[in-house]
N, C-alpha and C positions, 0 to 999 in steps of 0.2 A: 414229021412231027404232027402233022393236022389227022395221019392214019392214026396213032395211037392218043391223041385225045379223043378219037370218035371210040374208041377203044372203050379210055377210063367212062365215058359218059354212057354207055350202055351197060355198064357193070354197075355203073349209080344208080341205072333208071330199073336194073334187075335186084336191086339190092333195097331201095324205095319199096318196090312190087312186096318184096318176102317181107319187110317190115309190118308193112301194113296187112300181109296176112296173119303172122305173126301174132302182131295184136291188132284186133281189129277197133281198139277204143279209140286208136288213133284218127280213123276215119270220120268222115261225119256222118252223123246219119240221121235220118227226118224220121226214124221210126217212134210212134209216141209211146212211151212209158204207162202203158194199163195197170199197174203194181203200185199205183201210190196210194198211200194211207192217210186219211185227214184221223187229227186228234180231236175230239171235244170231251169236254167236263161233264160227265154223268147227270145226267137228267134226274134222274129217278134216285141219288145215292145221296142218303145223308148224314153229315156226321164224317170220325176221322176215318180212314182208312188206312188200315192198321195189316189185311192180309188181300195182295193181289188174286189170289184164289177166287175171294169172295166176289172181289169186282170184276173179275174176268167173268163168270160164271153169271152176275147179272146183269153188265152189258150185252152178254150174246143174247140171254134170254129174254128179258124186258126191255132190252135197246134195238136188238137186230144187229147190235156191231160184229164185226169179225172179231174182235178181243179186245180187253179191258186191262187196266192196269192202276196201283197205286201211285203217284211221285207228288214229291212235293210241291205245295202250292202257297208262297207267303210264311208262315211261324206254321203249318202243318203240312197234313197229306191230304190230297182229295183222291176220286175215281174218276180215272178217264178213258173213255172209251175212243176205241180204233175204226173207222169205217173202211169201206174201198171207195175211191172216189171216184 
């Protein structure tokens, strides 16, 4: 009996292994995330904001952000712009 529990416990500890190759989200990992975007409200934009076009095109340009966008802010819309952080 103690042969084949040594048995089932290496098919666990091989089957553990393939999960976590599997998916590796499972694992933990210390690697830090350089992909994040901080939001802020357009400096430079005033008034509604009615075509993300527009605020895309003047956040990169007069902001320096990576992209811009319209959403709602209160009873309107404002421009907010995306940096990398």
């Amino acid at each position: 009996m103690a042969k084949s529990m040594k048995a089932y416990s290496s098919y666990f500890v091989v089957l553990f292994v393939l999960i976590l190759l599997v998916h590796p989200g499972m694992a933990v990992t210390t690697k830090k995330d350089t992909n994040k975007v901080c939001e802020r409200r357009s400096q430079t934009w005033s008034g509604y904001c009615g075509d993300s076009k527009h605020c895309d095109q003047q956040c990169r340009e007069w902001e320096g952000a990576a992209h811009g966008a319209c959403h709602r802010q209160g009873v309107g819309r404002a421009c907010f712009c995306y940096f990398n952080c």
